[in-house]
N, C-alpha and C positions, 0 to 999 in steps of 0.2 A: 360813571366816574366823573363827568362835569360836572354835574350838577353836585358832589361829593366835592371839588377840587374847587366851586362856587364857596361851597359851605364851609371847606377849608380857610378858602381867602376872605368871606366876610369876618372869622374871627381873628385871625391874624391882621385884619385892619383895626378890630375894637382892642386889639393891646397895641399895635403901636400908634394909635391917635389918644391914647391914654383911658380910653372908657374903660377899658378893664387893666389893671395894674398885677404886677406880681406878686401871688400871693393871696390873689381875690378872689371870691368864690363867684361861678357864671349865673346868670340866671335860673330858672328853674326852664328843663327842657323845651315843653310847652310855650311859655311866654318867649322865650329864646328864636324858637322857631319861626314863630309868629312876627318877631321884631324882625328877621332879618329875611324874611319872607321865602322862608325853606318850609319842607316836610321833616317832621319829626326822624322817617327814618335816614334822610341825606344828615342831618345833623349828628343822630348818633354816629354813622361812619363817620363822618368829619372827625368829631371827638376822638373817637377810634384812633383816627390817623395819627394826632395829634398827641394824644397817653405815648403812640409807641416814639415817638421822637423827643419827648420829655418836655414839649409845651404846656402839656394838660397834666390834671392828676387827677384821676376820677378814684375814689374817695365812696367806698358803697355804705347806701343807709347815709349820708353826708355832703353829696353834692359833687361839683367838679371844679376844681381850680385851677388858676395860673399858678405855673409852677414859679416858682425862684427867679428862672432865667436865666440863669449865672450860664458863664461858658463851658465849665467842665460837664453841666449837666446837658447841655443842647450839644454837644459831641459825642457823648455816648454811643451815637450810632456808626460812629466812625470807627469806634475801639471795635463792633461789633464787625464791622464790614475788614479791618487787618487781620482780625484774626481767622476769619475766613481763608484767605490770602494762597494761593501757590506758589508752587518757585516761580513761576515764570510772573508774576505780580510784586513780589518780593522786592525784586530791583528797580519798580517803579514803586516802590514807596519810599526804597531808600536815596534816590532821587531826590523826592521830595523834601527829605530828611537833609540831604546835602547841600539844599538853596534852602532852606530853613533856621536849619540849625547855629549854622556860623552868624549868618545875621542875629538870633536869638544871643549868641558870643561877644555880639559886638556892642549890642544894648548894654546886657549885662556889665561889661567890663567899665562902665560909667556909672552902674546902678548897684553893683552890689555890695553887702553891707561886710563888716565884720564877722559880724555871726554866720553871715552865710559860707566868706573863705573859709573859716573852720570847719562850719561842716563838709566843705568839700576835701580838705585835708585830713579828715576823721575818718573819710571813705576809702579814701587811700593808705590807711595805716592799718586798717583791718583786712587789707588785703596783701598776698605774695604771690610766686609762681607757685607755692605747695595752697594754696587755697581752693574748696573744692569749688565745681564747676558752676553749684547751685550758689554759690557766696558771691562769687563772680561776677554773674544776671545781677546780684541783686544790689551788687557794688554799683556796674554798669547804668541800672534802672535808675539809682540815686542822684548818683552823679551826673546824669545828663539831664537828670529833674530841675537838681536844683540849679544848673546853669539855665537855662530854661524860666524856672520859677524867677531868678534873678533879675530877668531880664525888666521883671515887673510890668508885663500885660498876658491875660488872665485869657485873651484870644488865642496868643501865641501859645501860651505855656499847655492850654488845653488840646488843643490841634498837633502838636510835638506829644504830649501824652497818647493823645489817642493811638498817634503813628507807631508808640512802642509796642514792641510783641515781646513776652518772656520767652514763648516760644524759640521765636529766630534767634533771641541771642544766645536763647543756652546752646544751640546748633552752633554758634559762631563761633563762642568760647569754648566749647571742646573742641573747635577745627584748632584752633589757638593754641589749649590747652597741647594737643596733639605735635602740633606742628612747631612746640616750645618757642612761640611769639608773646606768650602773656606779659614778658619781662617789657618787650618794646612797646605792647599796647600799655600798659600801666605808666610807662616814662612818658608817653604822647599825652596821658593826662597830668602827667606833673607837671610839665610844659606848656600843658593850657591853664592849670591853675594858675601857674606864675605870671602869664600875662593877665590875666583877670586882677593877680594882685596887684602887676604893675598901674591897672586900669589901660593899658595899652589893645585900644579895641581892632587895629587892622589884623593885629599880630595874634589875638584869640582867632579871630573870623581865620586867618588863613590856617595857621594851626588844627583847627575843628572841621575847616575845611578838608584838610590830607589826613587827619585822624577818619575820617568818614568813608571818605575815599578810598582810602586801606582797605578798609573793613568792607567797602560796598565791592573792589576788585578780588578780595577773597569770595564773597560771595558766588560774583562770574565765576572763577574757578573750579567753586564747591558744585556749586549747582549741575 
């Protein structure tokens, strides 16, 4: 594995000193090897490691390239590793979620457009307390997107993606559903939308903060 985790870091040097750029195709194995004074097969593994984490894109009959780069595609492995997740893991995501997400609130609330309040008002008109459970998630999934997407950085927005599960929250929103709280979680978002309209960022952050909170204390309970 060192000499694998050598051949890992020599090409992670030749993209961020710029020799290879995103979107380039790498040399041919052989000469590859040779440049960065590895064995053919430590470099395949390298490559190897690199496809599953979404830096490479190996491309057969074609070659192998830098991927994109972009941030939703080099977190992928984190959407992979939540939905793994246990209860007892659960509530350290939503942790994270909760020193997260408000600050993503409080960007936002300086950053976002018109178009965006609408669509965050459009989400909440398609939904009520008779809406099924599945409209719910996906109310819920939007809405936290786009406050998030608003915030306009593409690190954040991605790392808050990954953290969501459809899973956990269709479990949330039935507990909801059940426990006839949908009505108070749906006003907790009308309540953050209007500070977003006001542009009033302490008052989103605290807001999204106790919105989360909520939800992270039913959890403890459910669990």
């Amino acid at each position: 594995m060192a000499v694998t985790d050598e051949a890992i870091t020599k090409i992670k040097d030749m993209i961020l000193s710029g020799e290879l750029s995103a979107g380039e195709r790498l040399p041919p194995e052989k000469e590859l090897s040779e440049k960065l004074g590895l064995s053919r097969s430590s470099l395949r593994e390298a490559v190897k490691a690199l496809e599953i984490i979404r830096v490479l894109d190996v491309r057969r009959g074609d070659g192998t390239y830098v991927t994109s780069l972009e941030p939703k595609l080099l977190t992928e492995a984190m959407t992979f590793i939540v939905d793994l997740h246990k209860d007892e893991t659960i509530l350290d995501i939503f942790e994270v979620r909760r020193i997260l997400e408000p600050a993503a609130a409080a960007i936002a609330a300086g950053r976002i457009t018109p178009e965006q309040l609408t669509a965050l008002r459009a989400t909440l008109d398609s939904v009520d307390v008779d809406t099924s459970v599945e409209d719910l998630v996906e109310h819920d999934l939007i809405f936290h997107s786009l406050i998030t997407a608003a915030a306009d950085n593409a690190y954040l927005a991605s790392v808050l993606d990954a953290l969501s599960s459809s899973t956990v929250r269709a479990r949330i929103w039935r507990g909801l559903t059940q426990e006839k709280a949908v009505d108070r979680t749906l006003s907790e978002h009308t309540a953050i939308i209007e500070a977003l309209e006001r542009g009033d960022a302490d008052l989103a952050k605290a807001l999204l903060t106790v919105h989360i909170s909520g939800v992270e204390h039913w959890l403890r309970q459910a669990l």
